[in-house]
N, C-alpha and C positions, 0 to 999 in steps of 0.2 A: 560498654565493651568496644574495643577496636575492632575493626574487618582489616580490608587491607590498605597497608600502608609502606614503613619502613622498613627494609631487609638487615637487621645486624648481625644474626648471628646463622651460621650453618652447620650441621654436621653428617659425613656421609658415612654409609654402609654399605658395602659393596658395592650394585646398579642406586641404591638408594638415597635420595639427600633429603636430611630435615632441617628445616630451615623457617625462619620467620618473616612474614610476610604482616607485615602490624602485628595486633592481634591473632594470627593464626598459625598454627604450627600446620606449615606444606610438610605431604610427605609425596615425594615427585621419584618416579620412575625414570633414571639415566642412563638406562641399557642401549638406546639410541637417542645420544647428543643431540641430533639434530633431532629427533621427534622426544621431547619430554612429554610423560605423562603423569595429571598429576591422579595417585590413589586416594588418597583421603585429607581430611585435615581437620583442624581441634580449635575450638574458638579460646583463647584467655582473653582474661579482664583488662590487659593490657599489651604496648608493644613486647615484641618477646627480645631481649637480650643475649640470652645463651641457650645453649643446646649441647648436648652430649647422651650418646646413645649408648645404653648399655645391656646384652639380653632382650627383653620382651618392653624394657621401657625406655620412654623418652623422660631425659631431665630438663626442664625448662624453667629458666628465669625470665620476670618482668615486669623486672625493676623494682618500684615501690608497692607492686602486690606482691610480691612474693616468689618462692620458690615450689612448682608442680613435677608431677609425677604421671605421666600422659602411657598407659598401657597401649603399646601399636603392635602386639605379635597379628592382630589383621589389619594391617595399613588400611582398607577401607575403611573403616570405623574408629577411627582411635579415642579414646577414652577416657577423661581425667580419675586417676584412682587417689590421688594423696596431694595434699597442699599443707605447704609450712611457711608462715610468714614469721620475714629474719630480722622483721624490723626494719631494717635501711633499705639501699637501694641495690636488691640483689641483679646484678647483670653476670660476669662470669660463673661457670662453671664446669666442673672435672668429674668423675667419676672413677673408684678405684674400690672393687671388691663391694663391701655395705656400706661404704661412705660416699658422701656427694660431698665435693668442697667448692662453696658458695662463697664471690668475690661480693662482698655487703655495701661497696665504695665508703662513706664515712663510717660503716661499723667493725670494718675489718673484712678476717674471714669466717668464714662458719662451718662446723663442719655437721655433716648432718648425717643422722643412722637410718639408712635407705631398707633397712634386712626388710620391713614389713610397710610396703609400697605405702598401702594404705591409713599408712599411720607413721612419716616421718618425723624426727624427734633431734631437734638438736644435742649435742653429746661434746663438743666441744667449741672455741674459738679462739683466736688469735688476733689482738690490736696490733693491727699493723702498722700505725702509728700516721697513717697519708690515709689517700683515697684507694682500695683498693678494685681495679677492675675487671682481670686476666688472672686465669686461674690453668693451670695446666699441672698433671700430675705423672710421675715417673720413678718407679720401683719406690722407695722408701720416701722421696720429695715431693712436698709441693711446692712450685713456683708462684708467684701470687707478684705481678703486676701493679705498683701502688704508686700511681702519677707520676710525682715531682718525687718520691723517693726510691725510684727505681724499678730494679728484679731483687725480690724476699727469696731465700732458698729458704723453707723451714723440713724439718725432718717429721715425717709422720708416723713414723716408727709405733706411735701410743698415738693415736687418733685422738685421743682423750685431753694428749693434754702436749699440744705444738710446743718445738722450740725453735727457736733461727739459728741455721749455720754455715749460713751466708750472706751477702748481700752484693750486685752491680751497681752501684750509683750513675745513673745514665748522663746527671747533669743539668 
């Protein structure tokens, strides 16, 4: 296991930010800027890549282990309740509703059925055709960041089963 090391990825909740520190999911009080403090934090197996808070849980990638499910409604103690490996190398991820969608880099994205924490289940995917690493999600879209082939708009209308309909080519 990692302790601490590199910061990639963060996410905040009102006074609250989660974020990765190697290995460890900080959950750090920012009610006063100049005095953080930290509450608790979560050891994974590896550095952590993404983060998205939603309700009572943390979603956490990292990397080539996988995709976690870190129960924080008491930031002192937080929790691991659910892990699902995606196979590749999952670093982003989104949350929308019972879905988590996981950036996989060479496997695409994944989309994964979060309803029952403890027991995540992938439910659909989408080859994005590059490396996919950014994943952000907005009313019916997900956006999904893939290297050299730009911003993917796909529609998630049926979680089940992605379409594309759109594309940036950045260049």
């Amino acid at each position: 296991r990692w302790a601490n090391g590199p910061c990639y990825a963060v996410s905040v909740t009102g006074d609250t930010a989660y974020f990765g520190n190697g290995g460890y999911l900080e959950i750090v009080d920012f009610s006063d800027p100049a005095n953080p403090v930290e509450l608790g934090k979560a050891l994974l197996p590896a550095p952590i890549r993404g983060v998205a808070i939603s309700g009572h849980y943390a979603y956490v990638t990292d990397g080539n282990d996988g995709f976690h499910i870190i129960y924080i409604s008491n930031p002192l103690s937080p929790s691991e309740v659910g892990f699902y490996d995606t196979g590749g190398d999952a670093l982003g991820v989104a949350v929308s509703g019972h879905y988590a969608y996981v950036a996989d880099y060479w496997d695409g994205l994944r989309v994964i059925d979060i309803s029952n924490p403890s027991s995540p289940s992938e439910v659909g995917f989408y080859d994005t055709g590059g490396y996919a690493e950014g994943v952000a999600v907005s009313g019916h879209y997900v956006y999904v960041t893939d290297e050299g082939n730009g911003l993917l708009v796909l529609d998630t209308s049926n979680p089940l089963s992605l379409s594309a309909v759109g594309v940036f080519y950045t260049g």
